[in-house]
N, C-alpha and C positions, 0 to 999 in steps of 0.2 A: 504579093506585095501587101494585101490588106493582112494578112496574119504576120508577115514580117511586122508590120506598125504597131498592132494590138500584142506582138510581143514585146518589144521595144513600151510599151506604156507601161505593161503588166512589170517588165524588170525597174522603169522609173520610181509607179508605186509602191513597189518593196526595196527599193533603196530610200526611199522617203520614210518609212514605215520605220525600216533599222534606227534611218536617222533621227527622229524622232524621237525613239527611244532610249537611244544612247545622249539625246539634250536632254529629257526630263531628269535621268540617272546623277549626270552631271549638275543638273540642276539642285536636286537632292543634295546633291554629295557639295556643291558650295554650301546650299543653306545650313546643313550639319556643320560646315569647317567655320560658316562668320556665326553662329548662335552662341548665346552663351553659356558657358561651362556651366553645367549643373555641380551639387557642392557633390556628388558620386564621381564626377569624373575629374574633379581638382584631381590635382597630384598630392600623394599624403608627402610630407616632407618627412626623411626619416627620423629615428631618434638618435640623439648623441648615445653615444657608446660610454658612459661614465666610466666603466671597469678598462679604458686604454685610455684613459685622459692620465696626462703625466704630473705627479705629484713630487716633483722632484725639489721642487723650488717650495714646498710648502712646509714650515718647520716642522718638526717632529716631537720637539721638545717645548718646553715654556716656564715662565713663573707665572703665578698668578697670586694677588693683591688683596684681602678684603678687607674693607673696615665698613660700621655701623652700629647699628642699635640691638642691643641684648636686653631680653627678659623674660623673667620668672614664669609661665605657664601655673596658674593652679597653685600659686602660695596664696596663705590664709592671712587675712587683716593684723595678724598678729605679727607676720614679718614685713618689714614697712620700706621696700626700694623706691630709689628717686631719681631725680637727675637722669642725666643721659650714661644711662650704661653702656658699656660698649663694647666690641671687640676687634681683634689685630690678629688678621690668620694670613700665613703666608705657606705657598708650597709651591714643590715643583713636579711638574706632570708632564709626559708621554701621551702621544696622541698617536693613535693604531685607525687609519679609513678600515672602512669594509672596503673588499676588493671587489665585489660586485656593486657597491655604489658609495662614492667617497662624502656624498651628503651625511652618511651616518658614520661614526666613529665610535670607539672605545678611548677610554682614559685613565690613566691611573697613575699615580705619585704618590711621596710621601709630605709630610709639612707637621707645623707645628701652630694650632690654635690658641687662642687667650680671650680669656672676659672676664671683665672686671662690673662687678655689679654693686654700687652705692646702696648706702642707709640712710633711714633718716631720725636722726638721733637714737641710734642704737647701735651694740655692738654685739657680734655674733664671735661668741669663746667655740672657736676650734680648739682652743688649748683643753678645754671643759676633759673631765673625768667622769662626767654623766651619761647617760643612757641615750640619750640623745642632744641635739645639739641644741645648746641654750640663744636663742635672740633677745637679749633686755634691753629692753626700753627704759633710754638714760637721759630724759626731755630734762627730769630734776634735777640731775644731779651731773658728776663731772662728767664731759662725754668729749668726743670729737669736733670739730668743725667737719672735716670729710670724713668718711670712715666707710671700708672697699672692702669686700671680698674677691681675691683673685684665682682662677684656675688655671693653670696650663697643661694639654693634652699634646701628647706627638700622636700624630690623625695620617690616616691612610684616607683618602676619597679616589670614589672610583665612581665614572657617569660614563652614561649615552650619550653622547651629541649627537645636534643635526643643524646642517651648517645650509643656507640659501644659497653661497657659493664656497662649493669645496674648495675650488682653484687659489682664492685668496681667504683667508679666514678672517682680515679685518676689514673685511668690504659685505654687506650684507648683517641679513639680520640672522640670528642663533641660538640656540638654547640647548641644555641639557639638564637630564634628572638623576638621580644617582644617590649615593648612601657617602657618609662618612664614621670610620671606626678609629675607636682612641685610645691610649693608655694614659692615665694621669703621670704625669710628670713633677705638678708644686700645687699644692693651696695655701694660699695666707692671706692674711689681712693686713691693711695697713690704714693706721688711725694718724691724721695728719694736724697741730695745731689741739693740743686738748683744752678747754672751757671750761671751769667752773658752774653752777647752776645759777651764777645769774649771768653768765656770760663773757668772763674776762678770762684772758689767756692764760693757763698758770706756768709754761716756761717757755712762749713763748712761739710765734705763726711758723718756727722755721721745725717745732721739735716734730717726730714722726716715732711710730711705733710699729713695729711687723713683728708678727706671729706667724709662725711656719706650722701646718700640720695638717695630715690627709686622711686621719682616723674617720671623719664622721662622710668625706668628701668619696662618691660615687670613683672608683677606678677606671671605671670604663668606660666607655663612650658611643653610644650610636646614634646617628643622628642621621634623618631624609635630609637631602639636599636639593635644590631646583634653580636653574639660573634663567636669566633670557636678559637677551641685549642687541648691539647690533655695533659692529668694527668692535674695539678691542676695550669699551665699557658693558658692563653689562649688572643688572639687579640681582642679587642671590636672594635665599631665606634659605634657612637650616632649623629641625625643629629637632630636639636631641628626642629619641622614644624611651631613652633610659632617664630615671631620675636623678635631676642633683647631687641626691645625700643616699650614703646609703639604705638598703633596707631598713624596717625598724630603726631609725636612729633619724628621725624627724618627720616633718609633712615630704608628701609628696608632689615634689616641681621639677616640672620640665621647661629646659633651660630652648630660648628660641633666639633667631638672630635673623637682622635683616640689615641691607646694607648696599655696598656699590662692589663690584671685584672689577680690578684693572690687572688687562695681560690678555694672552692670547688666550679665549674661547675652548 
């Protein structure tokens, strides 16, 4: 009987013993499940898959707008612009995503650039038969009330973008850098209203005068380009790296542009 009993304990204390151990375990294992998530064991959230996001609904094609302010880089006190020069470029462009991430894009189009850059009291002879291109300075004598030099270039631009939201491209903010190449197409002048040297009209505010001619005027055209904006405004500047006039046939100026471009990015 006495060993019957003292077995009967011995198997109590070792069921007490188990159970014991298997509360502490338990125990353990809630305080782990209520503590708080350490930032190793968040869950990482994945990343979107850009390259199967669907671009179906995103144009492909577009115009784009610009107008603003043009000027001479690098002319000499001797050639005297004024007023608000300006320019009017319009083109039309292709937009190609990267297919491993639609943030960034290719672009490329054709169009056609113009700037017209004012005097002030002078007139520049494109028509000249001289070595280079004449600016006289006509304060004394009969001159213009306006008087413009104009260029027009048919221009290929081609840029990188990178767009904050591929999915729409007039929602978020954007930018791109890129080059534009040219052919000259017209230079001329046009003198509007001629004055006398003290100041009276001699036939008249409505007479006008254009000279056509591209002898002295640079053929080609290169110029860095840069935009950033955000939905479908955005600020450009363009700095052309090729000269105004041709080689030898004047100072050398590099023609610049700044402005607004409306259209799709």
């Amino acid at each position: 009987m006495k060993k019957l009993l003292l077995s009967f304990i011995a198997l109590i204390a070792f069921e007490a013993t188990i159970l014991a151990q298997q509360t502490k375990t338990v125990s353990k294992d809630s305080l782990k499940v209520n503590a708080p998530i350490t930032k190793k064991e968040k869950e990482v959230a994945p990343k979107k898959d850009w390259s199967r996001v669907d671009l179906n609904k995103r144009p492909a094609d577009h115009f784009v707008f610009q107008y603003g302010l043009d000027g001479w880089a690098g002319a000499p006190d001797s050639v005297k612009t004024k007023g608000f020069c300006r320019h009017f470029n319009v083109y039309f462009m292709i937009d190609k995503p990267f297919k491993s991430d639609p943030h960034y894009s290719v672009a490329y189009g054709v169009g056609v650039g113009t700037s017209n850059i004012f005097f002030n009291n002078q007139i520049v002879h494109i028509e000249s038969n001289s070595s280079s291109l004449p600016f006289s300075d006509v304060s004394n004598s009969d001159h213009f009330n306006k008087f413009k030099l104009t260029t027009i270039y048919a221009e290929i631009p081609a840029e990188i973008r990178i767009y904050e939201n591929p999915e729409n491209k007039n929602s978020g903010w954007k930018g791109a850098i890129g080059v534009k190449a040219g052919i000259l197409l017209k230079a001329y002048t046009k003198g509007k209203n001629l004055l006398n040297a003290s100041g009276a009209s001699v036939y008249g505010s409505n007479y006008i005068q254009k000279v056509s001619d591209t002898r002295f005027i640079n053929g080609t055209k290169v110029a860095v380009s840069g935009r950033i904006g955000y939905g479908f405004i955005s600020l450009h500047g363009d700095f052309n790296v090729l000269g105004v006039l041709k080689n030898g046939m004047g100072p050398t100026i590099n023609a610049y542009s700044i402005g607004l471009s409306i259209g799709g990015l």
